[in-house]
N, C-alpha and C positions, 0 to 999 in steps of 0.2 A: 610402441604397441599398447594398446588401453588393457584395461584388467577384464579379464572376463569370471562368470560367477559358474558355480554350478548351481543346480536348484537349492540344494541345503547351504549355501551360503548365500544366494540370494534371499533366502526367504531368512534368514538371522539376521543379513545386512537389514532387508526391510522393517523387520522386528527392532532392533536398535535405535536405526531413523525415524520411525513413530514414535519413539519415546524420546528421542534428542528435540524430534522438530517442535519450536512452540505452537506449530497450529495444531498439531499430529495426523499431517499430510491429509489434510481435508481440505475438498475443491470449493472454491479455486485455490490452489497453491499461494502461499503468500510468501513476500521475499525471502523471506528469515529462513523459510522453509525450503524453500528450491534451493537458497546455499547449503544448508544442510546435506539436502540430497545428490549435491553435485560433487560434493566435499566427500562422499561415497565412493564415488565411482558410476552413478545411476544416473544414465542420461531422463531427461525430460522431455517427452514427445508434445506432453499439452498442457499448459500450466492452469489454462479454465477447467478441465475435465480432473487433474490429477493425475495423469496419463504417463506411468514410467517405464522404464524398459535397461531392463538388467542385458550386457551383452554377453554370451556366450556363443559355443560352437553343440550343434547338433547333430547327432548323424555325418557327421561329419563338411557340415553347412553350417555359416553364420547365421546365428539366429538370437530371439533375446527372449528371456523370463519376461512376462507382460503381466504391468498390475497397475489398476484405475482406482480414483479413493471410490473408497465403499465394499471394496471387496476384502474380505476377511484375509485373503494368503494370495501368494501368487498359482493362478491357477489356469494360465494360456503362456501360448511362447507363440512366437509368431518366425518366419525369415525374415531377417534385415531387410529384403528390399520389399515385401508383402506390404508391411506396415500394418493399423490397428485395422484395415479391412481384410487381413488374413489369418486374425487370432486363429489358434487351434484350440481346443482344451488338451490339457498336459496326458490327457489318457491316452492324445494319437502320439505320443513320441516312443 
């Protein structure tokens, strides 16, 4: 069974991994980095966009924390099977 986060430990795992990764998870992902970020527990949706996805349970649905390089925090979660065309912002949960 994979690890899942809640929001406050996704958002301190991401905080750790910007400061471990050498690029500091700026797109496009580069190798060093996406080991990094796998070596988390943080799957990788898109390695040209920077596109990650923390997995968690919502409402009682799988769903994941969503965060793209350039955005400050994690601040969309989407369902596992929506993908990045079903971001929500974290206000709807």
């Amino acid at each position: 069974m994979e690890a899942e986060f809640t929001l406050d430990e996704a958002r301190e795992v991401l905080s750790a991994v910007r400061a471990l990764a050498p690029g500091a998870l700026r797109a496009p992902l580069s190798e060093s980095d996406a080991r990094t970020v796998l070596g988390a527990g943080i799957e990788i949706k898109g390695v040209v966009q920077g596109l990650l996805d923390f997995p968690t349970t919502i409402q009682g649905e799988s769903a994941y924390w969503c965060w793209q390089s350039g955005e400050t925090e994690i601040a969309w979660w989407h369902l596992r099977d929506a993908g990045f065309a079903g971001r929500q912002p974290l206000r709807d949960v």
